[in-house]
C-alpha positions in Angstrom: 7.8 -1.0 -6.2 8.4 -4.6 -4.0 10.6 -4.2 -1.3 13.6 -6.3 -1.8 14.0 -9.4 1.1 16.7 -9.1 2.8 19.4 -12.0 2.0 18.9 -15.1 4.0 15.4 -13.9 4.7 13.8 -16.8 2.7 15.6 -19.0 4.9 14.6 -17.8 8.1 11.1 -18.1 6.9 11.3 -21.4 5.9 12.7 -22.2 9.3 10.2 -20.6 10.9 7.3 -22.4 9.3 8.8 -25.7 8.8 9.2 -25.0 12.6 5.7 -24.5 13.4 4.5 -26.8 10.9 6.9 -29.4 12.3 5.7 -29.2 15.7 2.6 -30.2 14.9 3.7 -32.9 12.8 5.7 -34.1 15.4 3.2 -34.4 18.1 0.9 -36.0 15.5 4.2 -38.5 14.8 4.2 -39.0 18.5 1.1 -39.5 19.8 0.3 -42.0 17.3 3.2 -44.1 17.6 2.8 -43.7 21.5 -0.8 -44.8 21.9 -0.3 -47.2 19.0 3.2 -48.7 21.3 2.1 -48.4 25.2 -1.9 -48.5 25.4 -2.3 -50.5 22.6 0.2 -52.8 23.0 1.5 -52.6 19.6 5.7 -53.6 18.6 6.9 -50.3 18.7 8.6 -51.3 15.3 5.3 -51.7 13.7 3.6 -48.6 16.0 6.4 -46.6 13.8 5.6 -47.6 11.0 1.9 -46.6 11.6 2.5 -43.3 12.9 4.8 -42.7 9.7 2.1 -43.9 7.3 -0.2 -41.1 8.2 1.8 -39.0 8.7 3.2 -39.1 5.3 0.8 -37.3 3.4 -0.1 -34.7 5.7 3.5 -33.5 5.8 3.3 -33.3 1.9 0.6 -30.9 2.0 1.8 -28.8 5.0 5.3 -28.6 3.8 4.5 -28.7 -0.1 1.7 -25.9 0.4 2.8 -23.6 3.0 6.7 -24.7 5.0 8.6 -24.7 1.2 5.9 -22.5 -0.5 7.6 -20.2 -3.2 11.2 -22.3 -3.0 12.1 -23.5 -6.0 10.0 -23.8 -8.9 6.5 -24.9 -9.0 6.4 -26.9 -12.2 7.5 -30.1 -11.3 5.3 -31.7 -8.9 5.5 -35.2 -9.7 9.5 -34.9 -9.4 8.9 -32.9 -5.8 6.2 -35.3 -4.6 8.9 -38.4 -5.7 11.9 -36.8 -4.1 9.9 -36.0 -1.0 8.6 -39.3 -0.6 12.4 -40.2 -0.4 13.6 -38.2 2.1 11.0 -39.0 4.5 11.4 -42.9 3.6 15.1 -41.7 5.0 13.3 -40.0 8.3 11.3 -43.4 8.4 14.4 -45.4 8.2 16.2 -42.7 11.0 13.1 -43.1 13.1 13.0 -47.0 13.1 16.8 -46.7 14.2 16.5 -44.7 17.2 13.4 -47.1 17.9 15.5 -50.1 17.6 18.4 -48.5 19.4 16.4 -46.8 22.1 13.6 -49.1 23.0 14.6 -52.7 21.3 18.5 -52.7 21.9 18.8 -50.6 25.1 15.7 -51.5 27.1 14.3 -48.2 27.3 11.0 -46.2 27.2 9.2 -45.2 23.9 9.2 -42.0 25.4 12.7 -41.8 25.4 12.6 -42.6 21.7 10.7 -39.8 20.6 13.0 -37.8 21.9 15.7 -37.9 18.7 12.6 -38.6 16.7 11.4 -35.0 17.7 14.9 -33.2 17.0 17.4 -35.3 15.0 15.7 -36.7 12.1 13.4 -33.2 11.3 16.3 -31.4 11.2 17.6 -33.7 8.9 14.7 -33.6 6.9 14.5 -29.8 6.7 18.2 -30.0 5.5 17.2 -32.5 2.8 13.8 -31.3 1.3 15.5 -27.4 1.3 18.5 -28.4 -0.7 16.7 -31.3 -2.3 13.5 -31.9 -2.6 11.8 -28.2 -3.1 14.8 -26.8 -4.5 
């Protein structure tokens, strides 16, 4: 007889790998957009918008196959995939904000950037693809 999880349980999980998972997306996120920014000399506007790109579908497989695994049902790829692709056009759009603000507007390192880039905007997006997107 399965053992029944314990309420909340799911959730935890899900934190837990999206955690791990996110991590690594993270310093992925950030290393390209720094190398991409400082060594390469790149408009940190555009170095964004590089990191993001391939970043994209690596976060689809990671999150899709393992963070959100066994959320929600399984039978509607296509509309996950589409509502995914949303939310992290969101993340893109809260990423190239802090960039703007942080680097552009303010004057200050790209380092400094990745800081909310690292904390706000996946927290966000666990928020969003939990309720939303893998629901």
């Amino acid at each position: 007889m399965p053992i029944a999880s314990k309420p909340g349980s799911d959730l935890n999980r899900q934190i837990v790998r999206y955690t791990i998972s996110g991590i690594g997306l993270v310093i992925f996120y950030s290393a390209l957009y720094w190398t991409a920014a400082v060594p390469l000399r790149i408009a940190p506007l555009v170095a964004n918008t590089i990191a993001f790109g391939a970043t994209l579908v690596t976060g689809w497989i990671i999150h899709s196959r393992w963070s959100f695994h066994g959320h929600g049902p399984d039978t509607r790829p296509r509309i996950a995939y589409a509502r995914f692709l949303v939310v992290n056009l969101a993340g893109y759009a809260l990423n190239s904000f802090w960039v703007w603000l942080i680097v552009e507007r303010l004057g200050a390192s790209v380092g400094v950037s990745i800081l909310p880039i690292a904390t706000v905007t996946p927290a966000a997006s666990f928020w969003l693809n939990r309720r939303w997107t893998f629901r």
